[in-house]
Biopython code that builds the backbone (N, CA, C, O; Angstrom):
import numpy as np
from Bio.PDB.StructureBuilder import StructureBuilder

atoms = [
    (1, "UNK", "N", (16.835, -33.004, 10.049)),
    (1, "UNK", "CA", (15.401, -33.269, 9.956)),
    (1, "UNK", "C", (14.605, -31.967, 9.900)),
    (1, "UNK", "O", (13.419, -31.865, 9.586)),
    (2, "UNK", "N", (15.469, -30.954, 10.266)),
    (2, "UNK", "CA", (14.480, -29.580, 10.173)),
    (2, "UNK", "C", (14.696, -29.073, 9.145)),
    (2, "UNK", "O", (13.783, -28.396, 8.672)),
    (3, "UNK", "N", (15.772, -29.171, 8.507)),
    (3, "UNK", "CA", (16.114, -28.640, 7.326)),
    (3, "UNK", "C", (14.682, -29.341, 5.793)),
    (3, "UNK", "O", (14.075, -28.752, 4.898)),
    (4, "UNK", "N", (14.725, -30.619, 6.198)),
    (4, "UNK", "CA", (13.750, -30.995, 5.803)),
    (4, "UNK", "C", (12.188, -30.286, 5.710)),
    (4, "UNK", "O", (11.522, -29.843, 4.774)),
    (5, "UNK", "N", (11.947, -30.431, 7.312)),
    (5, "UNK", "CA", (10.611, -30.061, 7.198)),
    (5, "UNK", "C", (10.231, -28.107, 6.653)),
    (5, "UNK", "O", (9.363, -27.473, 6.053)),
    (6, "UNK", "N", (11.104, -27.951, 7.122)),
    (6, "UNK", "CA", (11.200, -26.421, 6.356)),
    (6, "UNK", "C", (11.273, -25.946, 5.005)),
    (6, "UNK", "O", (10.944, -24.845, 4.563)),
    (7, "UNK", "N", (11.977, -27.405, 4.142)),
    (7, "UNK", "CA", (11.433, -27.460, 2.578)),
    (7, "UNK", "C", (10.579, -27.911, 2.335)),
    (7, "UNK", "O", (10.212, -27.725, 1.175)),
    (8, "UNK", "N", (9.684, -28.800, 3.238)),
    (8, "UNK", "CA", (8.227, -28.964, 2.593)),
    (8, "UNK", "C", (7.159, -27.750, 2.994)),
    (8, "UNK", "O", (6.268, -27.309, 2.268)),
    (9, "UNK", "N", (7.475, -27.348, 4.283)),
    (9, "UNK", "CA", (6.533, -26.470, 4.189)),
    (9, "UNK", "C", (6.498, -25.027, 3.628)),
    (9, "UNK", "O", (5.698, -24.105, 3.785)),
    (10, "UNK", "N", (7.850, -25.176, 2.791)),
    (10, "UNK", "CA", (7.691, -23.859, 1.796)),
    (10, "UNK", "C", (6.958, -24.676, 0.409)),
    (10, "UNK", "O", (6.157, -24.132, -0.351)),
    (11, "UNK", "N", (7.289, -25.648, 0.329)),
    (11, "UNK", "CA", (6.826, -26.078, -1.137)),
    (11, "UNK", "C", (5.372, -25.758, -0.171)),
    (11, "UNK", "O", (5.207, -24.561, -0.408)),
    (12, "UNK", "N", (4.331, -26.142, 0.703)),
    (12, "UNK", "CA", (3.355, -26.627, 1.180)),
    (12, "UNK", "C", (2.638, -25.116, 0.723)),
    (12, "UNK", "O", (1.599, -24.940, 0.087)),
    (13, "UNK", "N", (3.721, -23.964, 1.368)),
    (13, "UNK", "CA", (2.902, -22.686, 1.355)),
    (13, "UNK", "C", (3.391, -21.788, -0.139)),
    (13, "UNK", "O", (3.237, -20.570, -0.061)),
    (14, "UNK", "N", (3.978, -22.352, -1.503)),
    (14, "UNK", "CA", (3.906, -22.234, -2.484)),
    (14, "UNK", "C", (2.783, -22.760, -2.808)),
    (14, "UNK", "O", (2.088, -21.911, -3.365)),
    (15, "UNK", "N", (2.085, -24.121, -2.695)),
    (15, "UNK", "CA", (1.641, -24.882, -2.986)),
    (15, "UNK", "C", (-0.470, -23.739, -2.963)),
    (15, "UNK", "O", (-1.394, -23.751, -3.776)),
    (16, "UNK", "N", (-0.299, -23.064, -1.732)),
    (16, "UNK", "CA", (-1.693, -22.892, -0.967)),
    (16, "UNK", "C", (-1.265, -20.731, -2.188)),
    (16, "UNK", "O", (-1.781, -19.983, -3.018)),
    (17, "UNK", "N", (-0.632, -20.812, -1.745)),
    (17, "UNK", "CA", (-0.354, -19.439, -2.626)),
    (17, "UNK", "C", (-0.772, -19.476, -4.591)),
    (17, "UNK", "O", (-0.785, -18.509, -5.353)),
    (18, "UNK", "N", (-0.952, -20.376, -4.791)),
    (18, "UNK", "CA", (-1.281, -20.798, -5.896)),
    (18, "UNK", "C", (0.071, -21.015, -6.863)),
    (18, "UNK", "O", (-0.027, -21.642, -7.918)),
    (19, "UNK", "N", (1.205, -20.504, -6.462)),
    (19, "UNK", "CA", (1.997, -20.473, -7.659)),
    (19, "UNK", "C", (2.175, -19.237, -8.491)),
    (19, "UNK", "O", (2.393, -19.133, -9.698)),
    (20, "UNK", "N", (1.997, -18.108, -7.338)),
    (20, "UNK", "CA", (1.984, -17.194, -7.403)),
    (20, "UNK", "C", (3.405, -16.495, -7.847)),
    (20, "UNK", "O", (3.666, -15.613, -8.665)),
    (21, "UNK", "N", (4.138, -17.208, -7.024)),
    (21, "UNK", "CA", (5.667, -15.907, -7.316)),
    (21, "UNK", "C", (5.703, -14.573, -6.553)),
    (21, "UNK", "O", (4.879, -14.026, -5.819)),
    (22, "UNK", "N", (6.528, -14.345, -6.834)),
    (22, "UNK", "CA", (7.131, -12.737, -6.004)),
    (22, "UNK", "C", (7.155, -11.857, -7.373)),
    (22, "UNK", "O", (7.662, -10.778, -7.067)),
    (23, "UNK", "N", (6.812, -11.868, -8.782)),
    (23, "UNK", "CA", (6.467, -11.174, -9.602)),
    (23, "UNK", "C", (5.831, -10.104, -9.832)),
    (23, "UNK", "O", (4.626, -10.279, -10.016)),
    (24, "UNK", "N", (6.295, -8.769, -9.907)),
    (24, "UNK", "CA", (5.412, -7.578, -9.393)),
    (24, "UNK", "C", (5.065, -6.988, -10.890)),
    (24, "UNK", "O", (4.530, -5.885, -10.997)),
    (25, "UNK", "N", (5.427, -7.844, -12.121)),
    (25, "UNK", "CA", (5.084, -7.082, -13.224)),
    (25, "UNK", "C", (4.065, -6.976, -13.678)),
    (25, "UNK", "O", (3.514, -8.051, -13.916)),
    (26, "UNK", "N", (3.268, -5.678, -14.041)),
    (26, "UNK", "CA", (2.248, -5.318, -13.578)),
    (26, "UNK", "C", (2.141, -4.798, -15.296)),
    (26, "UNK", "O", (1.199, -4.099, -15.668)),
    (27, "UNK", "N", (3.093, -5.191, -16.116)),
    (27, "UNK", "CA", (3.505, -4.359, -17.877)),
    (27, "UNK", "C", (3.752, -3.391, -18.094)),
    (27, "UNK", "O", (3.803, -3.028, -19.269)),
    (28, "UNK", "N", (4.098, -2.274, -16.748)),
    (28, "UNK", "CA", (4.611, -1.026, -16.988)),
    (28, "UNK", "C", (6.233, -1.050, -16.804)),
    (28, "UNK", "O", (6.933, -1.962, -16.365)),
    (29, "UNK", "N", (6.583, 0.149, -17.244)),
    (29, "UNK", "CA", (7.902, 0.370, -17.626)),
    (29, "UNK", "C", (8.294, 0.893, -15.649)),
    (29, "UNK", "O", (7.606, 0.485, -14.714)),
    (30, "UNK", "N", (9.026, 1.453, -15.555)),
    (30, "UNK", "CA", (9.545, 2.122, -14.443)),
    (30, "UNK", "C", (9.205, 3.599, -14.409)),
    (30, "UNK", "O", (8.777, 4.273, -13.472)),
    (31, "UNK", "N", (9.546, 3.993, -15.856)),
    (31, "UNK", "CA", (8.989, 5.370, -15.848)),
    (31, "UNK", "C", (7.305, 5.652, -15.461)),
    (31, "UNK", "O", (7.009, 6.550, -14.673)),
    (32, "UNK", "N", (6.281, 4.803, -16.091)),
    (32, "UNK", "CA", (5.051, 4.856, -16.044)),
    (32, "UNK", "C", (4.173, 4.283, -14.622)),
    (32, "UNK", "O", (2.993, 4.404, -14.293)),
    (33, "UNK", "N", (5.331, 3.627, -13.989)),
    (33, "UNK", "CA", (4.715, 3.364, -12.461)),
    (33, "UNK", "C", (5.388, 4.240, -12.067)),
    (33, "UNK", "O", (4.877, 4.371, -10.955)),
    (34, "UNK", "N", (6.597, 5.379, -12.130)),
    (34, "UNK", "CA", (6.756, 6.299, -10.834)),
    (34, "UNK", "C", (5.499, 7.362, -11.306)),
    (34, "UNK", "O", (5.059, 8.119, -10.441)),
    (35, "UNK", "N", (4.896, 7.412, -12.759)),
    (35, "UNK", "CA", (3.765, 8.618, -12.540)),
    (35, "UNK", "C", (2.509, 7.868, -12.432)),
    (35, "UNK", "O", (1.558, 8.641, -12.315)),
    (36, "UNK", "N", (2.167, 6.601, -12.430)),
    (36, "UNK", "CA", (1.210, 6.220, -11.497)),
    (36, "UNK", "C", (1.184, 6.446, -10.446)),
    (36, "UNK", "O", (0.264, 7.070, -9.916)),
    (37, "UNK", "N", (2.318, 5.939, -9.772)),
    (37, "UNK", "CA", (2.633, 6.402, -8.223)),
    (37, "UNK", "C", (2.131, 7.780, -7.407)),
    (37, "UNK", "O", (1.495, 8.008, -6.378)),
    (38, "UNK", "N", (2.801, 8.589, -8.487)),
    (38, "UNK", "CA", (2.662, 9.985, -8.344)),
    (38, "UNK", "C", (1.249, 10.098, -8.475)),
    (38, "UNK", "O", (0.705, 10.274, -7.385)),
    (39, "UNK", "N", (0.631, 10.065, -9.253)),
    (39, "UNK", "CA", (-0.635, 10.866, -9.375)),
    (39, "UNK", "C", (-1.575, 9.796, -8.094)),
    (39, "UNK", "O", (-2.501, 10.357, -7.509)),
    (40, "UNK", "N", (-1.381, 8.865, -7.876)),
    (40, "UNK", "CA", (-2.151, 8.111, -6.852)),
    (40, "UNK", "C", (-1.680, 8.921, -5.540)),
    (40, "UNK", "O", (-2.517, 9.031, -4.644)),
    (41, "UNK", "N", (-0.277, 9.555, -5.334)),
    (41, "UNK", "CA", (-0.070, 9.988, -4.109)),
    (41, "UNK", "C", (-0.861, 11.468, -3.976)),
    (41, "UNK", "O", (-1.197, 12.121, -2.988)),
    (42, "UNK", "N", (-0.951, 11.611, -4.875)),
    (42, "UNK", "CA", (-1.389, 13.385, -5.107)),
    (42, "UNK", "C", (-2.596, 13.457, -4.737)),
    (42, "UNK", "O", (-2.975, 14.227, -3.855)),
    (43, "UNK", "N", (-3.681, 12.304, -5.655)),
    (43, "UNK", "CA", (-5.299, 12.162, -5.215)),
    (43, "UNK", "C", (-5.148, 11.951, -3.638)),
    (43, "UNK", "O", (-5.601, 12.739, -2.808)),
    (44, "UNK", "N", (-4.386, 10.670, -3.311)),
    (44, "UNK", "CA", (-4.415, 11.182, -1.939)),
    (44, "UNK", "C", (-4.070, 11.647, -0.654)),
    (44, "UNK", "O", (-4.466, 11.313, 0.463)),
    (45, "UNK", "N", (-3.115, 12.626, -1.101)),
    (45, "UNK", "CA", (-3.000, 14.202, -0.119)),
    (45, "UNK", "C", (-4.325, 15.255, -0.302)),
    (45, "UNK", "O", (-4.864, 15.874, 0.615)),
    (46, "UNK", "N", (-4.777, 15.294, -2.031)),
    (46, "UNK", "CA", (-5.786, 16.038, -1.957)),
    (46, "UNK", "C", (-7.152, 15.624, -1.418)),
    (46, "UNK", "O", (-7.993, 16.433, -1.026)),
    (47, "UNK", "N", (-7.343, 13.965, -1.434)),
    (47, "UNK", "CA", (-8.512, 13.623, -0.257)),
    (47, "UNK", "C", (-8.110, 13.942, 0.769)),
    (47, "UNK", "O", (-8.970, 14.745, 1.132)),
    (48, "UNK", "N", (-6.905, 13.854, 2.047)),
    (48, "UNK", "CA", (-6.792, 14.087, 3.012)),
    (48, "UNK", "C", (-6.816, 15.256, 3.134)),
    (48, "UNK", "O", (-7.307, 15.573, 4.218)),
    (49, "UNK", "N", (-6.322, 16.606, 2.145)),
    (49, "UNK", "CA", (-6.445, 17.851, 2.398)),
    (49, "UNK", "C", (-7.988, 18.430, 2.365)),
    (49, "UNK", "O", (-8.366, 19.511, 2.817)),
    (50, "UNK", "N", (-8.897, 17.266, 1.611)),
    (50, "UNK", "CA", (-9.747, 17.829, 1.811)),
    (50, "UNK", "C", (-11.172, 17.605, 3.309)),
    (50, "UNK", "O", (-12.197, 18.229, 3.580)),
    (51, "UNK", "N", (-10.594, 16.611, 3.817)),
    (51, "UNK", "CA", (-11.022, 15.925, 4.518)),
    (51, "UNK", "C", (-10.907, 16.835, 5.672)),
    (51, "UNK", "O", (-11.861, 17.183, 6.367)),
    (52, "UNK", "N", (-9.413, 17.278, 5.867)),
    (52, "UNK", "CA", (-8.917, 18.030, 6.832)),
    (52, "UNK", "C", (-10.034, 19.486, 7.081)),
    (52, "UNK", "O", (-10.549, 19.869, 8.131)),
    (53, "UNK", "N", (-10.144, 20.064, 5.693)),
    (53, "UNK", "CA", (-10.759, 21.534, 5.589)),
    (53, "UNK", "C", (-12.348, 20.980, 6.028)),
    (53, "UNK", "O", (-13.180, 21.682, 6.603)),
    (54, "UNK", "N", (-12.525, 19.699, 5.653)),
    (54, "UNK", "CA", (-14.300, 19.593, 6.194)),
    (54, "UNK", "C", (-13.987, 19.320, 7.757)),
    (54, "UNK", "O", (-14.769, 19.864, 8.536)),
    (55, "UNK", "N", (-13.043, 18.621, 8.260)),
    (55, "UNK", "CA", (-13.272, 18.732, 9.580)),
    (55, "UNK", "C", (-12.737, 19.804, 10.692)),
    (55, "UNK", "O", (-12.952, 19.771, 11.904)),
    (56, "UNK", "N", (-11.928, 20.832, 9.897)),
    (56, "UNK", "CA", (-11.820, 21.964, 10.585)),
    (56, "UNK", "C", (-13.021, 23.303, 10.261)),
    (56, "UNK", "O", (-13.179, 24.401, 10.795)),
    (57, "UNK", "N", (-13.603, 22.723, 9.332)),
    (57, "UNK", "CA", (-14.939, 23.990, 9.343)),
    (57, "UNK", "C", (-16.272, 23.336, 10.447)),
    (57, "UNK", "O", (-17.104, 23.991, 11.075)),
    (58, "UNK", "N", (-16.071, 21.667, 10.382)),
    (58, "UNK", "CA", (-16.957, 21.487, 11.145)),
    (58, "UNK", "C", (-16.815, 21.161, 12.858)),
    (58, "UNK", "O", (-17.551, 20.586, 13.661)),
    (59, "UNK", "N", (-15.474, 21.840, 12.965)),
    (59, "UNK", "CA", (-15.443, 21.883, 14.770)),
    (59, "UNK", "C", (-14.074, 20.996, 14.956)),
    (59, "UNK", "O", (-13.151, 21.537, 15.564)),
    (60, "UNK", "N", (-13.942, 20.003, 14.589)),
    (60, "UNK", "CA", (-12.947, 19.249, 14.660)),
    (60, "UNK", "C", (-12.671, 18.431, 15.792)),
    (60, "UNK", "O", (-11.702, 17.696, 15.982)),
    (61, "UNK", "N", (-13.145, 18.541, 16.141)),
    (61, "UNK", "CA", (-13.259, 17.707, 17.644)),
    (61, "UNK", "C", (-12.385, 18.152, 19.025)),
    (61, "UNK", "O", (-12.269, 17.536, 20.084)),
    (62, "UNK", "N", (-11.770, 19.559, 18.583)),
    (62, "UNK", "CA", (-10.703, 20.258, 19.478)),
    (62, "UNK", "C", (-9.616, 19.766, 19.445)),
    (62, "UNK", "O", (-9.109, 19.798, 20.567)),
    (63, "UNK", "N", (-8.757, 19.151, 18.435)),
    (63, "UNK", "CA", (-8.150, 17.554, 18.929)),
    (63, "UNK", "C", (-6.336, 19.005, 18.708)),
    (63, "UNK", "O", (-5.256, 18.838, 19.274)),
    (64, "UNK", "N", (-6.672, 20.126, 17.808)),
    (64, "UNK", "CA", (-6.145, 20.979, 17.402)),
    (64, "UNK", "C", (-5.399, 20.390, 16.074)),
    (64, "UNK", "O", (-6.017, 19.601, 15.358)),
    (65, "UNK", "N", (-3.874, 20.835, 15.708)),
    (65, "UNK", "CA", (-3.871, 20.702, 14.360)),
    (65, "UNK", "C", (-3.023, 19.405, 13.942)),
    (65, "UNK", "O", (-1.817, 19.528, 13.726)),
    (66, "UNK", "N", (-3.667, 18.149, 13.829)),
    (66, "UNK", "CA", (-2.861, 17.338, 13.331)),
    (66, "UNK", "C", (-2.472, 16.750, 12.218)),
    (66, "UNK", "O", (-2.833, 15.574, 12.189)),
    (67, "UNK", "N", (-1.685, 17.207, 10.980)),
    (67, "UNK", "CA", (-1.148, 16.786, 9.655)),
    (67, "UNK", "C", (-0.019, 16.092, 9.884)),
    (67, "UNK", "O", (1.210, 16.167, 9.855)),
    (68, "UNK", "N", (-0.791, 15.491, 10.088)),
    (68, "UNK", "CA", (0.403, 14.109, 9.621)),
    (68, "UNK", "C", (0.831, 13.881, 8.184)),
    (68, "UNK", "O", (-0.005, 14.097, 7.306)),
    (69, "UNK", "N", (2.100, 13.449, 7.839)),
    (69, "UNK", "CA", (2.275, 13.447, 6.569)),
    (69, "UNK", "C", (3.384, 11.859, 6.920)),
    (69, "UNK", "O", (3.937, 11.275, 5.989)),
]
sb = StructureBuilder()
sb.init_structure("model")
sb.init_model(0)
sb.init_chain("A")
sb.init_seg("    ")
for serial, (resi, resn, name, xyz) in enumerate(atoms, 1):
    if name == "N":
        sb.init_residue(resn, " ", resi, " ")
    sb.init_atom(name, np.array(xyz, "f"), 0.0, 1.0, " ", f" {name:<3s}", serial, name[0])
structure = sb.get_structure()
């Protein structure tokens, strides 16, 4: 009986998901999402790098040096 109710409520939460799928194709190749990837990771290290230099010119809160990566 559980086996049951556990297939309706996947059909139930297919059902509310629209029929969505687990489909991640997005029409790029593999090559052209690892340099999407890339250049999205790059913009942001260079927002955080820059973020970093405005809050170490402006005092920083003493917190000292934390880069996290």
């Amino acid at each position: 009986s559980r086996g049951s109710q556990r297939e309706r409520d996947r059909e139930r939460a297919q059902a509310r998901a629209g029929g969505k799928g687990k489909t991640k194709d997005d029409g790029l190749t593999p090559e052209q999402r690892r340099e999407r990837d890339a250049k999205a990771l790059q913009e942001k290290a260079a927002k955080k790098a820059a973020q970093a230099a405005g809050a170490a010119t402006s005092g920083g809160g003493g917190k000292g040096n934390n880069n996290k990566k």
